[in-house]
C-alpha positions in Angstrom: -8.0 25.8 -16.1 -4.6 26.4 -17.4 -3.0 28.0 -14.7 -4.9 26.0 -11.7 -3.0 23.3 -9.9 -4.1 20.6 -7.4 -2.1 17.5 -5.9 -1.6 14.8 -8.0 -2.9 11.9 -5.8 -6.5 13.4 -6.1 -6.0 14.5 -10.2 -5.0 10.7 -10.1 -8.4 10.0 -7.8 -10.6 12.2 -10.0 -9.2 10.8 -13.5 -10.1 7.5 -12.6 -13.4 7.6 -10.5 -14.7 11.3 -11.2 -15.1 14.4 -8.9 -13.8 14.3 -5.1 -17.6 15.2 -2.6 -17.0 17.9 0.2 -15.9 16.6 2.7 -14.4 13.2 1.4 -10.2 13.0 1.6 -8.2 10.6 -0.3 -5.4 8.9 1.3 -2.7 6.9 1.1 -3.1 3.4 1.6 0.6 2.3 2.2 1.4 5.9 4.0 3.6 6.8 1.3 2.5 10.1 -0.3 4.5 9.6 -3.0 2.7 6.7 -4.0 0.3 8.0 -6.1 -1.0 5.0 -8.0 -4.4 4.9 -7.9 -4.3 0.9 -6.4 -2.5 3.2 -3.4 -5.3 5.5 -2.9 -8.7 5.6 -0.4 -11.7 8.0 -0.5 -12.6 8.2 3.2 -15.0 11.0 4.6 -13.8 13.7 7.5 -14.4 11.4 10.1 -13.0 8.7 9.0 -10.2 10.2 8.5 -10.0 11.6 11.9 -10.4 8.2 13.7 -7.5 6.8 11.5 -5.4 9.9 12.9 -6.3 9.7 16.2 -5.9 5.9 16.4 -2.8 5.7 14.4 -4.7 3.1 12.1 -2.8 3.8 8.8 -0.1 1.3 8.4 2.7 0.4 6.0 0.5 -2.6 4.2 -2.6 -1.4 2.5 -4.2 -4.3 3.1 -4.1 -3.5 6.8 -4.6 0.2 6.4 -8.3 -1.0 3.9 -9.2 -3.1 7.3 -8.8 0.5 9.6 -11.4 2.2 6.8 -13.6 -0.8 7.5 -13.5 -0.4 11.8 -13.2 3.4 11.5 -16.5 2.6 9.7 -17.9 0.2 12.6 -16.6 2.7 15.2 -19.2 5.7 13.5 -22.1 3.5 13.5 -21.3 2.9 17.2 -20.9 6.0 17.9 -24.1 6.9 16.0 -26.1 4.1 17.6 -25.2 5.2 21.2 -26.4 8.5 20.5 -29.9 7.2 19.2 -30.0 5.1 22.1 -29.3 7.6 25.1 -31.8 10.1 23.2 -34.1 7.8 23.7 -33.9 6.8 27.3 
């Protein structure tokens, strides 16, 4: 719409890969929020992006900062898993 406006790193996101899901953020890779290319930019989900925060997982290198997504990822289905299995008992 002409006279709507949203932050360029996700009009670079959507431009590229489509519409952003509820509850899905994209982030910076490197840290740097002015680095809006799109090699520079992650879709993680709400928790995700929580367990990045709260860890301090998001780093200068993007390669790194890719690795964090990954364990933030391993640390859910942990978390997940724990909670099936104390149900359970």
């Amino acid at each position: 719409e002409p006279n709507k406006w949203m932050e360029k790193h996700r009009w670079v996101w959507i431009q590229t890969h489509g519409p952003i899901p509820k509850r899905k953020n994209i982030m910076f890779l490197d840290g740097n929020r002015l680095n809006c290319s799109i090699e520079n930019l992650a879709m993680v989900d709400d928790s995700q992006m929580l367990i990045l925060n709260n860890k301090k997982l998001v780093t200068p290198d993007p390669e790194l900062t890719k690795a964090s997504i990954t364990l933030s990822s391993v640390y859910l289905s942990i978390s997940k898993r724990a909670k099936e299995v104390t149900s359970n008992v």
